[in-house]
C-alpha positions in Angstrom: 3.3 52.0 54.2 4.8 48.8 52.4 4.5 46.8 55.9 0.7 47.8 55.9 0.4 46.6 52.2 1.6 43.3 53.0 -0.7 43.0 56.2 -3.8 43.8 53.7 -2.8 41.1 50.7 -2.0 38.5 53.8 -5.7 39.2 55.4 -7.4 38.9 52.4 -5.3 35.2 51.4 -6.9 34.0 54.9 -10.6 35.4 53.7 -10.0 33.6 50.8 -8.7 30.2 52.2 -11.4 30.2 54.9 -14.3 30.7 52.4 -12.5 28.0 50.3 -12.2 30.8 47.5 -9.1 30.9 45.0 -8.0 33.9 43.8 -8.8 33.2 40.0 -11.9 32.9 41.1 -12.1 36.4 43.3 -10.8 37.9 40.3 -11.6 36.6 37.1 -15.0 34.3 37.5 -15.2 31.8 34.2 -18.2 32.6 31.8 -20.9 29.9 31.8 -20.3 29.6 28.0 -16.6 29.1 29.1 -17.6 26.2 31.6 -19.6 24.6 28.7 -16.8 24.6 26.5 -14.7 23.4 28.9 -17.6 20.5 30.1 -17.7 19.5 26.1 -13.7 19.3 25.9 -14.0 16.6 29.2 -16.5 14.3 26.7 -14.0 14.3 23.8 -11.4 13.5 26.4 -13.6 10.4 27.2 -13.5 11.9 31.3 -16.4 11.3 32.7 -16.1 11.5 36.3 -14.7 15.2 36.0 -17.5 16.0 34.2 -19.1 14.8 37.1 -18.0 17.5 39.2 -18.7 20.4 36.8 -22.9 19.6 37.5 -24.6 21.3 39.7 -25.6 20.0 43.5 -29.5 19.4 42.4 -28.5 17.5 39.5 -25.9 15.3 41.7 -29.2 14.5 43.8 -30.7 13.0 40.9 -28.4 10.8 39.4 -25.3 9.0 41.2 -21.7 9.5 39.7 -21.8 5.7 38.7 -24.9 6.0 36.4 -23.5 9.5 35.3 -20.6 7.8 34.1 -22.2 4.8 32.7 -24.4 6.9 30.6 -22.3 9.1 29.1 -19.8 6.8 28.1 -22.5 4.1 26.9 -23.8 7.2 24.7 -20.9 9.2 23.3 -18.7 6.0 22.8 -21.3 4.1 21.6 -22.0 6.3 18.3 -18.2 6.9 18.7 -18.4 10.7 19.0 -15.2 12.5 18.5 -14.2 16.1 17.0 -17.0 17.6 19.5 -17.5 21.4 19.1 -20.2 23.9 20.2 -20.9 28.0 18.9 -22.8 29.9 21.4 -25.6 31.8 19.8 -27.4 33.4 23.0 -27.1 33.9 26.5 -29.3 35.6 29.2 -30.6 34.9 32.8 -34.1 33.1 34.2 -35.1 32.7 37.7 -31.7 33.3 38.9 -30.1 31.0 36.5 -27.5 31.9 33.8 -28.7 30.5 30.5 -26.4 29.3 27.5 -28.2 28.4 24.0 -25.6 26.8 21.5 -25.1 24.6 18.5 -23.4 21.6 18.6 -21.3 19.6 15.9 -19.6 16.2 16.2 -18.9 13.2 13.9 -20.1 9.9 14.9 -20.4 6.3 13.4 -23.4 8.0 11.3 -21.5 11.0 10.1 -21.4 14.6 11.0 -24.0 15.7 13.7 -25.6 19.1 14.3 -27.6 20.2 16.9 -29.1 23.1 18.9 -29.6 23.0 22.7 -29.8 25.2 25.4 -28.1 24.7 29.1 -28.6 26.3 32.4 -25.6 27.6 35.5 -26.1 28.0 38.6 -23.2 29.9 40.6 -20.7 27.7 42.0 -17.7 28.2 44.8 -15.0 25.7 42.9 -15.9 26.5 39.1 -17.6 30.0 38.5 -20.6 28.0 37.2 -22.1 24.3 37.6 -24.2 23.4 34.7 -27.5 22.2 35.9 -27.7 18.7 34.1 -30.4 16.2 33.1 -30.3 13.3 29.8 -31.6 16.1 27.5 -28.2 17.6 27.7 -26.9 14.7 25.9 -29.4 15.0 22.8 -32.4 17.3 23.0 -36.0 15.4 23.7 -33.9 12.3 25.3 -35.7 11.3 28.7 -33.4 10.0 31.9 -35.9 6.3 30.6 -34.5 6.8 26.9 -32.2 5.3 25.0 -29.8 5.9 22.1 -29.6 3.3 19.7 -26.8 2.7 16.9 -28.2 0.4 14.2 -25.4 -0.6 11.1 -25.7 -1.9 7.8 -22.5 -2.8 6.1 -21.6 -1.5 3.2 -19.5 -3.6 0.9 -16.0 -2.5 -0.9 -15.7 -3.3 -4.3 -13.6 -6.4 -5.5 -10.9 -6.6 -7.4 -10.8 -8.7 -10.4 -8.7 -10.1 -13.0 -9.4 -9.8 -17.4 -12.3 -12.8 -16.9 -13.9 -11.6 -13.1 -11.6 -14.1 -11.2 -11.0 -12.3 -7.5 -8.1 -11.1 -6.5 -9.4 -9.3 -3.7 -13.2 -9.0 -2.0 -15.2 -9.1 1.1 -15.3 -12.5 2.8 -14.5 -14.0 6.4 -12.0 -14.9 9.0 -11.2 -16.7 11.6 -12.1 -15.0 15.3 -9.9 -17.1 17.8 -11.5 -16.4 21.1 -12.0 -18.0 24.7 -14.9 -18.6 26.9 -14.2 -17.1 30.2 -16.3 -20.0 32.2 -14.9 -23.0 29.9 -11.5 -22.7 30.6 -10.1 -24.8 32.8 -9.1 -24.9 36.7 -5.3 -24.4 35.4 -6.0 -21.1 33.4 -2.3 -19.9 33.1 -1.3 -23.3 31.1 -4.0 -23.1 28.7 -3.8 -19.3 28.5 0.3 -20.0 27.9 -0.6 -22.4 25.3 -3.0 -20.3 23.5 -0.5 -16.9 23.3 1.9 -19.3 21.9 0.0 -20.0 18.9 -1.3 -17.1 18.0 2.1 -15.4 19.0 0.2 -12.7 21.8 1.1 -11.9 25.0 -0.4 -13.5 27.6 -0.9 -10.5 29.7 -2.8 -8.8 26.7 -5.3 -11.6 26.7 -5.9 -11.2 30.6 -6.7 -7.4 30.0 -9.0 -8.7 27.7 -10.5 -11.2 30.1 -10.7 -8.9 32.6 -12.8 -5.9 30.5 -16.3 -4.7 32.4 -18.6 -6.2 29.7 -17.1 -9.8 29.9 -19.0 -12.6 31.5 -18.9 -16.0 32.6 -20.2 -17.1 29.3 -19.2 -14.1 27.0 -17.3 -14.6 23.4 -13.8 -12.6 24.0 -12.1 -12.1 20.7 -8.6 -12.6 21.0 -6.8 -12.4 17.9 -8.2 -13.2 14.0 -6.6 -15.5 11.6 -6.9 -16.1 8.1 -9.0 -19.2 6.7 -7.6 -22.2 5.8 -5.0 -23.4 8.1 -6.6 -26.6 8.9 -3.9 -28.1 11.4 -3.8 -24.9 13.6 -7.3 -24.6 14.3 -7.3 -28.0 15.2 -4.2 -27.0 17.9 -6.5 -24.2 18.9 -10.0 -25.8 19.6 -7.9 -28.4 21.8 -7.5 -26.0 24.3 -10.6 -25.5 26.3 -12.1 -22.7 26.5 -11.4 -21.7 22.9 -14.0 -20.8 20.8 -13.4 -20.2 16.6 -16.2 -17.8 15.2 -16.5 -15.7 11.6 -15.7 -12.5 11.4 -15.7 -9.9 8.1 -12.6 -9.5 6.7 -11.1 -8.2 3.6 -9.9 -11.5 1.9 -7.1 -11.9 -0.9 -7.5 -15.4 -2.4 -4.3 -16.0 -4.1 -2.0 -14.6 -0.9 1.0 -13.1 -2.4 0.7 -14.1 -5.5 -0.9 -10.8 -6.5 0.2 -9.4 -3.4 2.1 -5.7 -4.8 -0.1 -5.6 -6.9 -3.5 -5.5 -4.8 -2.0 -4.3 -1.6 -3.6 -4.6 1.5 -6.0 -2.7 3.4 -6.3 -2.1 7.8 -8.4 -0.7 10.1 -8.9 3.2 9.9 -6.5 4.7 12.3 -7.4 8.1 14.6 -5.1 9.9 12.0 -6.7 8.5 8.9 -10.3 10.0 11.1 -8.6 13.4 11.0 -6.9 13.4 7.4 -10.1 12.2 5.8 -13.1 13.7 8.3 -15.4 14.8 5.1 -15.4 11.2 3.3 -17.6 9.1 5.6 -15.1 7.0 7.4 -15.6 5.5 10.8 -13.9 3.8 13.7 -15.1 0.5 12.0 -13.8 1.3 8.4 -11.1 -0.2 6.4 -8.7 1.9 4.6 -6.2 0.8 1.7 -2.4 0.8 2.6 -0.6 0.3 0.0 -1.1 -1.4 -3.9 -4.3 -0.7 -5.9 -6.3 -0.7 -2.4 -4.8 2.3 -1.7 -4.5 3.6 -5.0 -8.1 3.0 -6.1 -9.6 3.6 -2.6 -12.5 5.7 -3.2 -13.7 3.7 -6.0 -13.3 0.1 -3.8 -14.4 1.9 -0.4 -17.8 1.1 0.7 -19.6 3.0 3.3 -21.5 1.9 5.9 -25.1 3.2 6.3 -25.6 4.2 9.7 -29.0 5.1 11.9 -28.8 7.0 15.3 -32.1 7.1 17.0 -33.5 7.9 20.5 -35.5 4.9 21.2 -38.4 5.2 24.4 -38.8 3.1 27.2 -40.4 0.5 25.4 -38.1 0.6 22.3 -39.9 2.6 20.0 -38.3 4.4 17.9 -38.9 8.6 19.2 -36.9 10.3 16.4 -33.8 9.9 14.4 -30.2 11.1 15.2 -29.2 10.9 12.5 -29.6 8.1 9.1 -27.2 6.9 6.5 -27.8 4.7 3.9 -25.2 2.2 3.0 -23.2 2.8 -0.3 -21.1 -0.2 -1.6 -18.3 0.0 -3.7 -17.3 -0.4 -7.1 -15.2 -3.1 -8.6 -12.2 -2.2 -10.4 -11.2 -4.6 -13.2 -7.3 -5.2 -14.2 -6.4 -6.4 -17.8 -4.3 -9.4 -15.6 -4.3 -13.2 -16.8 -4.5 -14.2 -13.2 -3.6 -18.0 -14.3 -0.6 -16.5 -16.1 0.5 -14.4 -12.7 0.0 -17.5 -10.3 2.2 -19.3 -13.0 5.2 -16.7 -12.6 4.6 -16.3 -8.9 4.8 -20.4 -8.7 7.7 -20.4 -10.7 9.6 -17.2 -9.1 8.5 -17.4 -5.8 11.8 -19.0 -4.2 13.7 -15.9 -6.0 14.1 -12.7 -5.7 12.5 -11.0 -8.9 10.0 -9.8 -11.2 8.2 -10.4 -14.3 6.1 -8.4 -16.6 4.0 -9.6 -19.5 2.1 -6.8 -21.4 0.3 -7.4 -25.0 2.7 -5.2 -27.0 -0.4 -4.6 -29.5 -2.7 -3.4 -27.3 -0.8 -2.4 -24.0 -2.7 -4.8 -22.3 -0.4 -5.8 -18.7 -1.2 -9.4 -18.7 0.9 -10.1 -15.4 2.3 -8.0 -12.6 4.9 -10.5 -10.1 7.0 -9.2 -7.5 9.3 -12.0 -5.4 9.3 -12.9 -2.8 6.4 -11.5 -1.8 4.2 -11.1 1.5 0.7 -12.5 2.4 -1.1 -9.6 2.3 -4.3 -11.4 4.6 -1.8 -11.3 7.3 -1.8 -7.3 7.5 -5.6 -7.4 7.9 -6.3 -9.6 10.4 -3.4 -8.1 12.4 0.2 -9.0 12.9 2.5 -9.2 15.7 5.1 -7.0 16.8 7.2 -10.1 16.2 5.7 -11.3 12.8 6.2 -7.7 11.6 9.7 -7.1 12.6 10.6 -10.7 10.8 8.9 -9.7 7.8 10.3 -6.2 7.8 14.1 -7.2 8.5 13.9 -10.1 6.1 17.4 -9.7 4.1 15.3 -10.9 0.4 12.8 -7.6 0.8 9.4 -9.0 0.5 7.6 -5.9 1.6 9.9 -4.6 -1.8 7.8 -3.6 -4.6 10.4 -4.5 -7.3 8.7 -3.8 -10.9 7.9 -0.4 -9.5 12.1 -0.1 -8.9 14.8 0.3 -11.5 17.9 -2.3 -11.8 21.2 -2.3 -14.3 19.5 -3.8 -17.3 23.3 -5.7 -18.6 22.8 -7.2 -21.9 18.9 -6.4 -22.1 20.4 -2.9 -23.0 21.7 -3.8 -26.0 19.0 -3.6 -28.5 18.4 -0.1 -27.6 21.8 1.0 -28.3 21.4 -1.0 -31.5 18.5 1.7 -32.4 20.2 4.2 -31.0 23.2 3.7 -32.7 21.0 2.7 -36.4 18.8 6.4 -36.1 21.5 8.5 -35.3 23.6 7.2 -38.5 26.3 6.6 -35.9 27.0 2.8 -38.0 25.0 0.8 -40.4 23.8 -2.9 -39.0 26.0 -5.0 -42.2 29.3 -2.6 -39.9 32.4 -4.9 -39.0 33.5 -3.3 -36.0 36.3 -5.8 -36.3 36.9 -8.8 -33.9 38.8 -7.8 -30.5 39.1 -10.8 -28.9 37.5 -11.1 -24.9 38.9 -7.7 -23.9 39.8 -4.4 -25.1 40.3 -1.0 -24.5 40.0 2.4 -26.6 43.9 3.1 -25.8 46.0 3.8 -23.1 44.3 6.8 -21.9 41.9 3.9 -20.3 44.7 2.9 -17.8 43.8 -0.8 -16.1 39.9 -0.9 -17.5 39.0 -3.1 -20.1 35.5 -4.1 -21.8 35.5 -8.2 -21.6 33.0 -10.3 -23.5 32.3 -13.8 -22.1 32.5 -15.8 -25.6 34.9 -14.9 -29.1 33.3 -15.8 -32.4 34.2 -15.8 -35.9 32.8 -14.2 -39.3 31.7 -10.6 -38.9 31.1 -8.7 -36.6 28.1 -7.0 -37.4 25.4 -5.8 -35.2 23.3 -9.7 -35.8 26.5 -11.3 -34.9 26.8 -8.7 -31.8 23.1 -9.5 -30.5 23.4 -13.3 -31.2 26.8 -13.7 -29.5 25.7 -10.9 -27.3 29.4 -9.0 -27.7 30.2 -6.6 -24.7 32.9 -4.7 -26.8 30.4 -4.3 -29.8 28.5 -2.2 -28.3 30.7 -0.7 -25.9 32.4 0.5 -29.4 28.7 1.6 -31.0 28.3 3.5 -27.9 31.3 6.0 -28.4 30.3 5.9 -32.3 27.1 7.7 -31.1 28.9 9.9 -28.8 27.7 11.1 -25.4 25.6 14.0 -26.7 23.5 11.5 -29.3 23.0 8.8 -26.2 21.7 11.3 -24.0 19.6 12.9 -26.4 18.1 9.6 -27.6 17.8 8.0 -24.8 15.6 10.8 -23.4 13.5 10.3 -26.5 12.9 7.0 -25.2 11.2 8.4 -22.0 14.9 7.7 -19.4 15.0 10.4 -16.8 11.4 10.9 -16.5 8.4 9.1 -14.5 7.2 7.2 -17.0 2.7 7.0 -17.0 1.7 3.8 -15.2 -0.9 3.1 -12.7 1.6 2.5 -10.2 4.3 5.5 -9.7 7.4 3.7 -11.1 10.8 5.0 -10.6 12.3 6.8 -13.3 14.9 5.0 -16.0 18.3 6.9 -15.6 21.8 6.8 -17.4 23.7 9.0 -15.1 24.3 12.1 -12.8 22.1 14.7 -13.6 21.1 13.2 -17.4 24.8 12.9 -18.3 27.9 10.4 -18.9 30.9 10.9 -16.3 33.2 9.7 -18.8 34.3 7.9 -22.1 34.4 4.4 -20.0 31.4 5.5 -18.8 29.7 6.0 -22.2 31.1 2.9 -23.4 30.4 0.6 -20.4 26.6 2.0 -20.7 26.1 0.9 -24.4 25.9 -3.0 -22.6 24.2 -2.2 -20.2 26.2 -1.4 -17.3 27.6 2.1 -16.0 25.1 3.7 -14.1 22.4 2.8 -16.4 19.1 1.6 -14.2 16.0 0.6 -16.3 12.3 0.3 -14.9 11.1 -3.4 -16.3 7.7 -2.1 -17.7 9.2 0.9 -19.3 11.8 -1.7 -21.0 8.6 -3.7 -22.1 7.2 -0.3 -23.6 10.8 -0.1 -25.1 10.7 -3.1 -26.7 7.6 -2.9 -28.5 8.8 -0.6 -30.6 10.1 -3.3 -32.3 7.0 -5.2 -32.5 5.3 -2.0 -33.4 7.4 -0.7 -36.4 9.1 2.1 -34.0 6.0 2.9 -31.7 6.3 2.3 -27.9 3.2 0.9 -26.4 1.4 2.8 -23.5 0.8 -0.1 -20.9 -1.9 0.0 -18.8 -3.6 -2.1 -16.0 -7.6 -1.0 -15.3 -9.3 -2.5 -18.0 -11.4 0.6 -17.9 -8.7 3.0 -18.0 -7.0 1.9 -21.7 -5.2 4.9 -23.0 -7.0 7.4 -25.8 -3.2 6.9 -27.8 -2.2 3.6 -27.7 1.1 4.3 -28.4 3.0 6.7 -25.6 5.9 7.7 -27.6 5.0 7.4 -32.0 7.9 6.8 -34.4 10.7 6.6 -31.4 12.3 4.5 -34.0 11.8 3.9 -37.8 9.9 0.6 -38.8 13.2 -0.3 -41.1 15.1 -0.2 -37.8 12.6 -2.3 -35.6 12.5 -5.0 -38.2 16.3 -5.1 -38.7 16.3 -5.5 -34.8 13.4 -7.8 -34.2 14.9 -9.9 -37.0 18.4 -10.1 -35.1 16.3 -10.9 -31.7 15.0 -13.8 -33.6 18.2 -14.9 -34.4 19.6 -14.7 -30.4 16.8 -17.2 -30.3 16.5 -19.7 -33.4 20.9 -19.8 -33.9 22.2 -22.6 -32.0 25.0 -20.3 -30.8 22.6 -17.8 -29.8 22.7 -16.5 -25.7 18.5 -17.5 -25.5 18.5 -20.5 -28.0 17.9 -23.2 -25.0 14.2 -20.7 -24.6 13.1 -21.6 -28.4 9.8 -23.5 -28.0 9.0 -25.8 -30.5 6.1 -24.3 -33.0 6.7 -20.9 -32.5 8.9 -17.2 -33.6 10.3 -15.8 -30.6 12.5 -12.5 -30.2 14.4 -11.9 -27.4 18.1 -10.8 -25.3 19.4 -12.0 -22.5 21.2 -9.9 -19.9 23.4 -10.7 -16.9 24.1 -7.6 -15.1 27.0 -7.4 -13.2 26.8 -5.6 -9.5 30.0 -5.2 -8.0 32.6 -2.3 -6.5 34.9 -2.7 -9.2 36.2 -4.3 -12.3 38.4 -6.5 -9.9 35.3 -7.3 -7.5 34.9 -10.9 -7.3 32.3 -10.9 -4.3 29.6 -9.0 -6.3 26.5 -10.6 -7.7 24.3 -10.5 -10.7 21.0 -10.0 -12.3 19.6 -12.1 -14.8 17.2 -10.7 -17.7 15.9 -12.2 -20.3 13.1 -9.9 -22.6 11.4 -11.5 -25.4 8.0 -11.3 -27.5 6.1 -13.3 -29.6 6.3 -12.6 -33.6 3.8 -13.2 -36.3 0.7 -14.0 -33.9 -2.6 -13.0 -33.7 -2.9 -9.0 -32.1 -5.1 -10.5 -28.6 -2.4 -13.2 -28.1 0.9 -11.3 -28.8 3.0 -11.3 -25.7 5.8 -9.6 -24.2 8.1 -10.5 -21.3 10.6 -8.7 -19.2 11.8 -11.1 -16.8 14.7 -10.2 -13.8 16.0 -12.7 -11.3 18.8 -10.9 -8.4 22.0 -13.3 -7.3 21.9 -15.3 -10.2 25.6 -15.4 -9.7 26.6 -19.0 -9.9 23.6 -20.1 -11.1 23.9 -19.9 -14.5 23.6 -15.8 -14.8 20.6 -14.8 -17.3 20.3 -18.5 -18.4 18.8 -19.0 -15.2 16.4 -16.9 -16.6 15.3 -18.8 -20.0 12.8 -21.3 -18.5 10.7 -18.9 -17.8 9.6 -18.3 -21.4 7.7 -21.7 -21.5 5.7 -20.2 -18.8 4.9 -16.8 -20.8 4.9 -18.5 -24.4 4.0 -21.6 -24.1 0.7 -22.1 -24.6 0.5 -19.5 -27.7 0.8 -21.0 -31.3 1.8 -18.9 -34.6 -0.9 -18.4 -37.0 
């Protein structure tokens, strides 16, 4: 019995190879609405010629694979169709054919598509089905002599612009580098070399290029885009022959990287930026913000483009529309930035590695924005090299490193704070001597090898002016265990540490420890100077240090001149106003006292306030290989609200350099063309 099953199985494999059967399709014969759906899933996969072999033998008699091909591919790539789905809604048979009716979504270069059609099978020995096929299967009403036409209008992004309208970024051009297949010379490979050499691509990439279907003798191939400008390396390119140098819409930023974290940069819309955002309007041919405001303010600054997808006839008239988009342009978004006073700071800081913020401590105004070094941000969008990127991203000075949005060990620049600190909580009075020490000291023995130091002794008292002006380490180290671990913490959270603080950009939080506490009394102590593991974000220091501008109120900094805050102060009475003047007073002094740490950044004319900081980055108290940041935060006193100005300025490895006094010529740059009323 088992023998004779075999036999039967075996006899009826050879039925099925001889009628060139498979046994899916003996038992389990595909739907015609399953063969469409399957035909539809071959167009998003861009494969033509398989689609080819799903039509029927009638419809392959009318229209050669080639021109199958060729108009399908023409078609769906040219209105760059993608996420391609169908819903049947009927089915049923006529004159021996199965018929399929069914809707039809997809997104193109216009936008979202929706159709209905209808589609007929005829029985098939390989599939179950061949769909019987002519043009209208493409679009309904499109003739085999009809075309479909894709006609753009661009629609512009929205610029960004400094306090006055100056352009930080907009629309503009670039440079297209391209060649000429039928000018370049008889030795192709040494002008091709030549040409990959200077705009650092691969020579091979630029033959796949060449060697594209649509390219002709006389054809414009785009090979790589450059920037503007650049004079001498245009000049290197058009002496090649063959080379042609065209315009080409790009996203330009004027002043390169001066302004460079703050606008960001945008690129071309990737397939997973067409998935993530398939509801707002993007195409293959949009730009998308990356990182900076362009990112952050993207759909304000996006434009789109307006879009019109039409069946055209024979003689180019225009049968009915697609689909039509009008072109929406952007919006400009306007900072509160000086941009003469950012390219100042970036001129001046550009060598360094740093940052510098300048905010209006009256009206929270952010009057400049530097990060350095910085990056060109025009580079990222007319494309960068594997080779260009991977220089730029292992660079050991961090250009890509947005550092005002980072925190650092504030050193000295602390100090004022823990003089508030210290004043509020009743912890000591201003006229205190905490008694001279001389350049190092310890609480007692309990303290084993650790010592405070302080870089200069001085006579008279030591009160808190003579602490700021001399800018005494153990000073403060000693007011900070006067306060006490539990009145730091507590105050210091009142000043907004340990919590994002509200900026346009996300900035990282201040912090004073693990967890919002002190390990330690050494801890505690070395964190009243500003060292421990105190790390302070440099625009939530400038907020800090209006308070003393602002008789105890810390100023809510913002950016979009549209966006100023309902409450211009984000933290009221932090401080009392007897406490900021006692403070802002003694800032005055670090300044105007010849023995004062910023005396060599008074400018002749005018009040300034301010501390110096050199932060100290090393293992250990015994690290001699560790480096240094240099601070120096100051503002402008008795002037006019719209010209009042505040500065936190940070320099890294200012080791050897003269540590925060490295620092001090920046003020001239910040202050110096302000006068006192």
């Amino acid at each position: 019995m088992k023998k004779r099953k075999i036999m039967i199985v075996f006899s009826i494999l050879l039925l099925v190879l001889a009628g060139g059967l498979t046994l899916v399709h003996i038992f389990s014969v595909p739907k015609p609405e399953e063969v469409l759906t399957a035909y539809m899933q071959l167009i998003e996969a861009g494969n033509y010629e398989e689609m080819y072999q799903r039509i029927d033998a009638d419809s392959k008699e009318q229209i050669a694979q080639e021109d199958f091909v060729s108009r399908n591919k023409n078609i769906y790539d040219g209105i760059s169709a993608r996420n391609i789905s169908i819903s049947v809604t009927d089915s049923g048979s006529e004159n021996g054919k199965k018929l399929v009716s069914y809707s039809t979504t997809m997104d193109t270069s216009g936008g979202k598509v929706t159709f209905d059609n209808r589609a007929a099978f005829v029985r098939d020995k390989q599939y179950g089905y061949a769909l019987v096929w002519d043009d209208s299967l493409i679009f309904p009403d499109l003739l085999k002599e009809d075309k479909v036409r894709v006609k753009t209008e661009k629609g512009k992004r929205g610029r960004i612009v400094d306090r006055e309208g100056n352009v930080l970024a907009e629309d503009g051009t670039a440079d297209s580098v391209g060649i000429v297949p039928g000018k370049l010379p008889e030795d192709r490979k040494t002008a091709l070399a030549a040409l990959a050499q200077l705009l650092m691509v691969s020579e091979e990439s630029m033959e796949t290029k060449l060697g594209a279907g649509w390219v002709k003798e006389d054809s414009f191939v785009p090979i790589k885009t450059i920037s503007k400008g650049n004079g001498e390396m245009k000049k290197k390119l058009l002496e090649i022959p063959g080379v042609m140098i065209t315009d080409v819409d790009a996203r330009v930023y004027p002043t390169g990287g001066a302004a460079a974290h703050l606008t960001g940069y945008v690129q071309s819309v990737t397939a997973e930026d067409l998935e993530k955002y398939a509801d707002k309007e993007y195409t293959s041919a949009s730009v998308i913000g990356k990182v900076g405001l362009e990112s952050l303010y993207e759909d304000i600054l996006r434009g789109v483009d307006g879009c019109e997808i039409y069946i055209a006839d024979k003689d180019g008239k225009k049968k009915r529309d697609i689909i039509a988009r009008s072109a929406k342009d952007g919006t400009d978004v306007q900072l509160t930035i000086d941009l003469n006073l950012q390219m100042a700071l970036y001129q001046k800081l550009q060598s360094d590695k740093g940052c510098a913020v300048v905010i209006n401590p009256k009206t929270g105004e952010t009057l400049a924005l530097v990060s350095t070094p910085a990056y060109d941000p025009n580079a990222f969008v007319v494309g960068m090299s594997t080779g260009e990127w991977n220089t730029l991203n292992e660079d050991e000075a961090k250009p890509m490193y947005n550092r005002f949005k980072a925190t650092f060990c504030p050193g000295s620049s602390m100090k004022p704070l823990t003089a508030a600190i210290g004043l509020s909580s009743g912890a000591f009075t201003a006229d205190e001597d905490f008694g001279h020490s001389g350049r190092s000291w310890q609480k007692d023995t309990s303290w084993g090898d650790y010592y405070v130091t302080t870089l200069k002794a001085y006579g008279g008292t030591a009160n808190l002016r003579s602490a700021l002006v001399y800018s005494d380490n153990i000073y403060f180290a000693k007011a900070a265990l006067k306060i006490g671990a539990e009145d730091m913490r507590g105050q210091l959270l009142n000043f907004g540490f340990d919590e994002s603080f509200p900026y346009t950009f996300g900035l990282d939080a201040s912090s004073f420890g693990s967890e919002q506490q002190f390990s330690g009394e050494i801890n505690l102590a070395d964190s009243g100077f500003g060292q421990g593991a105190m790390l302070v974000n440099p625009v939530h220091m400038a907020s800090i240090y209006s308070a003393f501008v602002n008789e105890g109120n810390m100023i809510a900094p913002y950016l979009i001149k549209t966006e100023k805050p309902e409450n211009v102060f984000i933290i009221e009475g932090v401080i009392s106003k007897e406490i900021a003047d006692e403070i802002k007073n003694d800032l005055i002094q670090v300044v105007e006292d010849a023995g004062g740490t910023a005396h060599s950044a008074q400018i002749q004319g005018k009040t300034l306030a301010g501390k110096t900081g050199t932060a100290e980055i090393k293992a250990s108290q015994s690290d001699t290989t560790g480096t240094e940041l240099g601070w120096f935060n100051a503002f402008t006193v008795d002037t006019a609200d719209e010209d009042a100005r505040l500065a936190v300025l940070m320099v890294e490895d200012v080791k050897e350099r003269g540590g925060s006094h490295y620092v001090l010529p920046l003020a001239e740059t910040v202050f110096g063309g302000l006068t006192d009323e």
